[in-house]
ROKE-183138 format. One line per field, with one value per residue (C-alpha): residue number from 1; x, y, z. Coordinates in steps of 0.05 Angstrom, whole numbers. Layout:
BEGIN
num = (NUM	...)
u = (X	...)
v = (Y	...)
w = (Z	...)
// end
This chain:
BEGIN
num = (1	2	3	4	5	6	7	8	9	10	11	12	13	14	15	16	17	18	19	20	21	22	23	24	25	26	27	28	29	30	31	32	33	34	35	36	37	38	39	40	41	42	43	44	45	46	47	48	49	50	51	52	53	54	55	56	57	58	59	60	61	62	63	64	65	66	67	68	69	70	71	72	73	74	75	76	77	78	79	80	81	82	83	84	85	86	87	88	89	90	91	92	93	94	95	96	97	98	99	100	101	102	103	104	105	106	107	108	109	110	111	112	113	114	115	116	117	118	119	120	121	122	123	124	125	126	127	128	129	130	131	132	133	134	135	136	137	138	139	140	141	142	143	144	145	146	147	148	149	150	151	152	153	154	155	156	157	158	159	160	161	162	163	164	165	166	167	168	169	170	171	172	173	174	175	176	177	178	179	180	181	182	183	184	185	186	187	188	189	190	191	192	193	194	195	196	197	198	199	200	201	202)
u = (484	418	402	416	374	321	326	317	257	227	244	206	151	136	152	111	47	54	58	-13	-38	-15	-51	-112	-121	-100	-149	-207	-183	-191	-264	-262	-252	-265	-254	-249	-191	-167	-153	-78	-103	-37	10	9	35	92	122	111	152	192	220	231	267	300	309	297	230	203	217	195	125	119	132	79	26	46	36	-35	-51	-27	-73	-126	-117	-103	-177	-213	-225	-186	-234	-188	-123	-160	-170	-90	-73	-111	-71	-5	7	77	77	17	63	115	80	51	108	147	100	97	179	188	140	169	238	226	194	252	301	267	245	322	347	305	299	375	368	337	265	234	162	186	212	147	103	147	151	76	81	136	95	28	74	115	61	7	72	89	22	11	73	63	-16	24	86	44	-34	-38	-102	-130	-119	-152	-213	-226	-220	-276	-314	-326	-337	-262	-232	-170	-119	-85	-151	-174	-119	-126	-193	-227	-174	-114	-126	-189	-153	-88	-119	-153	-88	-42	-97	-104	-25	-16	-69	-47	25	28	9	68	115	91	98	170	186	164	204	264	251	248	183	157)
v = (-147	-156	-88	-79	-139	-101	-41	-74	-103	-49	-6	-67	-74	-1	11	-58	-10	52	25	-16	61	87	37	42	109	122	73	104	169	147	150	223	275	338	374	303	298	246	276	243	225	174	242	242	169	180	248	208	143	186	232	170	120	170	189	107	103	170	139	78	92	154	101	58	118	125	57	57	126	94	28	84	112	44	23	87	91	170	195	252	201	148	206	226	143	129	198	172	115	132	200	184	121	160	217	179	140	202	259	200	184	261	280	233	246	330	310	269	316	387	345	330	400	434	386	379	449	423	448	384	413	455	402	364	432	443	369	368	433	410	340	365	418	378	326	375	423	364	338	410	422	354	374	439	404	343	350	435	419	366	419	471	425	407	491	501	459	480	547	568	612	630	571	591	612	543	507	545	537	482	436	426	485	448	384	421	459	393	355	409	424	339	348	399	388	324	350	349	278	266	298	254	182	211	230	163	126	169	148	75	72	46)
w = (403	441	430	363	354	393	350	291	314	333	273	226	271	271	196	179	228	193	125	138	158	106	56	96	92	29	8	45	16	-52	-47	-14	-78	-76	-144	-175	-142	-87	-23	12	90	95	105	181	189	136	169	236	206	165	226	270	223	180	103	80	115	96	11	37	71	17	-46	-9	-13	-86	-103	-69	-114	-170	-160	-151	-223	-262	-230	-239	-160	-170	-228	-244	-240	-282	-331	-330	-337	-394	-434	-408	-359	-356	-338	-288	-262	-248	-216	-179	-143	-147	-109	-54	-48	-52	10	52	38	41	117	138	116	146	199	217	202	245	300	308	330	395	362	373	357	308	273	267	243	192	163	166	127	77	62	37	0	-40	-48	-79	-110	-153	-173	-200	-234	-271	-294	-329	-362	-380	-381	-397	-443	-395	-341	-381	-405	-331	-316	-359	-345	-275	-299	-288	-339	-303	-301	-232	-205	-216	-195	-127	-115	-150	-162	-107	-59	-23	-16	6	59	83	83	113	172	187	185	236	279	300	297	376	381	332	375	431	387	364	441	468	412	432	514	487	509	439)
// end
């Protein structure tokens, strides 16, 4: 009983210190936007919380980083995410939220398939991979279904007459490359936290 008890604790305590790292840094990220667009620093804590605590606490932390985006947009802190709110709130809400639940969920999951394998560090490259993926994946996809002439208006005017070119290079592909390097370059100090959690040691 006592260690259940114990277990529990812990898994609050450390859920209650990712998701205050994940609001932190998503907040100072908001103000860091290149191509207009916020870049995502609150990726590494969510794989990290998400591969330790499972498929709940990857949603969880993920839904938290959604909600912080989404305060972004409704305040006009995310220029380019203001812009998408004030066409359709909905839509943006929901992407939002969504992109966020989705990216932690995707690292739990690979994180868990590959890792049951005994590939511990494999296991925590490719959920860093898979998170900025599915994250940046989704946020495109929805600027295509939802926002094609927005997407095309902001194309042009940064001198972009190819679509997919732009998208590439002056809208997602700068941030992506920033998020996915942050992701696996502290990968190995995520395999330590998950290994210490694992020795009880945290």
């Amino acid at each position: 009983m006592m260690s259940d008890r114990t277990e529990k604790t812990r898994r609050m305590v450390g859920l209650s210190i990712f998701t205050a790292l994940v609001i932190v840094l998503q907040y100072v990220a908001s103000f860091i936007q290149p191509g207009g667009v916020s870049i995502t620093l609150a990726l590494t804590p969510i794989v990290v919380g998400a591969a330790m605590y499972g498929l709940g606490a990857g949603a969880w932390l993920g839904g938290v980083f959604g909600a912080v985006v989404l305060v972004s947009c409704i305040t006009g802190v995310d220029l380019g995410g203001g812009t998408l709110w004030n066409l359709n709130p909905a839509v943006t809400g929901i992407l939002c939220l969504a992109k966020g639940i989705c990216a932690g969920l995707a690292a739990s999951a690979v994180y868990r398939a590959v890792s049951r394998r005994g590939r511990g560090r494999a296991g925590v490259v490719c959920a860093a991979v898979v998170s900025p993926v599915v994250n940046t994946g989704m946020f495109i996809l929805a600027l295509v279904l939802f926002f094609y002439d927005t997407l095309t208006s902001w194309a042009l005017g940064e001198g972009y007459e190819n679509i997919v070119l732009y998208i590439f290079l002056g809208l997602a592909g700068v941030n992506f490359l920033i998020e996915l390097g942050i992701n696996l370059v502290l990968s190995p100090i995520v395999e330590r936290v998950i290994s210490a959690r694992r020795k009880g040691a945290i």
